[in-house]
C-alpha positions in Angstrom: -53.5 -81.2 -5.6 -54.7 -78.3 -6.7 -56.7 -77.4 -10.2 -55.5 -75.4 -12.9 -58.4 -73.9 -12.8 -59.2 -73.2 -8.9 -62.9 -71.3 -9.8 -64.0 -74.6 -11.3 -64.4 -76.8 -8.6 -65.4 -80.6 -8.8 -69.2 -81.7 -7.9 -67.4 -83.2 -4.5 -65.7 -80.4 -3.8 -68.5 -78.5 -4.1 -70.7 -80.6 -2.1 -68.1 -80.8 0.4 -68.2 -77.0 0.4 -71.7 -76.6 0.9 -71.5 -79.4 3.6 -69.2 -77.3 6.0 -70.7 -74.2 5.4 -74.1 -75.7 6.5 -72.6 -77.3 9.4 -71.0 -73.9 10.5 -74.4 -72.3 10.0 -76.5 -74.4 11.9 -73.4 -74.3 14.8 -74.1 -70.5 14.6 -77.7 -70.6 15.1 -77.1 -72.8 18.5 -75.1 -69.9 19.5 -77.5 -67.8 19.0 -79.5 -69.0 21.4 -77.0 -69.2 24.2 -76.0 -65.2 24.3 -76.5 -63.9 28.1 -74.1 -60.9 27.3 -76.0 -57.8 26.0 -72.2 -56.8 24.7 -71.6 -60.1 23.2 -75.9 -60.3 21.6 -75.3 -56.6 20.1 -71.4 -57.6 18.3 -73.3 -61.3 17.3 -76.1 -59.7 16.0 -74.8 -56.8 14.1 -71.7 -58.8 12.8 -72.5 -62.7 12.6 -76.0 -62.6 11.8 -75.5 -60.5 8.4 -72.8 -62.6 7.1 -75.0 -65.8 8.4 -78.2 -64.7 6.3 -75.3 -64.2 3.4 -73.9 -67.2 3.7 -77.5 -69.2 4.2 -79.0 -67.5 0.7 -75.5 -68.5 -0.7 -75.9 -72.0 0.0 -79.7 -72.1 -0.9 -78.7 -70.3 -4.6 -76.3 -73.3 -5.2 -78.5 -76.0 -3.9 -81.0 -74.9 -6.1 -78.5 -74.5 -8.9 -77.1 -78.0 -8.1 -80.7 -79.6 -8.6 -82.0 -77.4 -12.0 
């Protein structure tokens, strides 16, 4: 069901959220790791990596908002 309200999610949802977005993260990183395409590093690199650091500060913000 959705909220009246979607901006206002629930403490689960939110956790939830932060859960999967970790997971993905970390499942990035491993990637990382396995490029043996210069084509491939360059796209991962100049594409993936930004919105990764993005998304890693993002979920650092909210766990630290989460446990003020």
């Amino acid at each position: 069901m959705t909220p009246a309200h979607p901006e206002i999610a629930t403490a689960e949802q939110q956790r939830e959220v932060l859960e999967a977005a970790e997971f993905m993260a970390d499942r990035l990183t491993d990637f990382e790791y396995e490029l043996l395409d210069d084509d491939v590093a360059r796209m991962f690199f100049g594409h993936v990596m930004p919105a990764l650091a993005r998304l890693r500060a993002a979920i650092l913000r909210a766990k630290e908002t989460n446990n003020a």
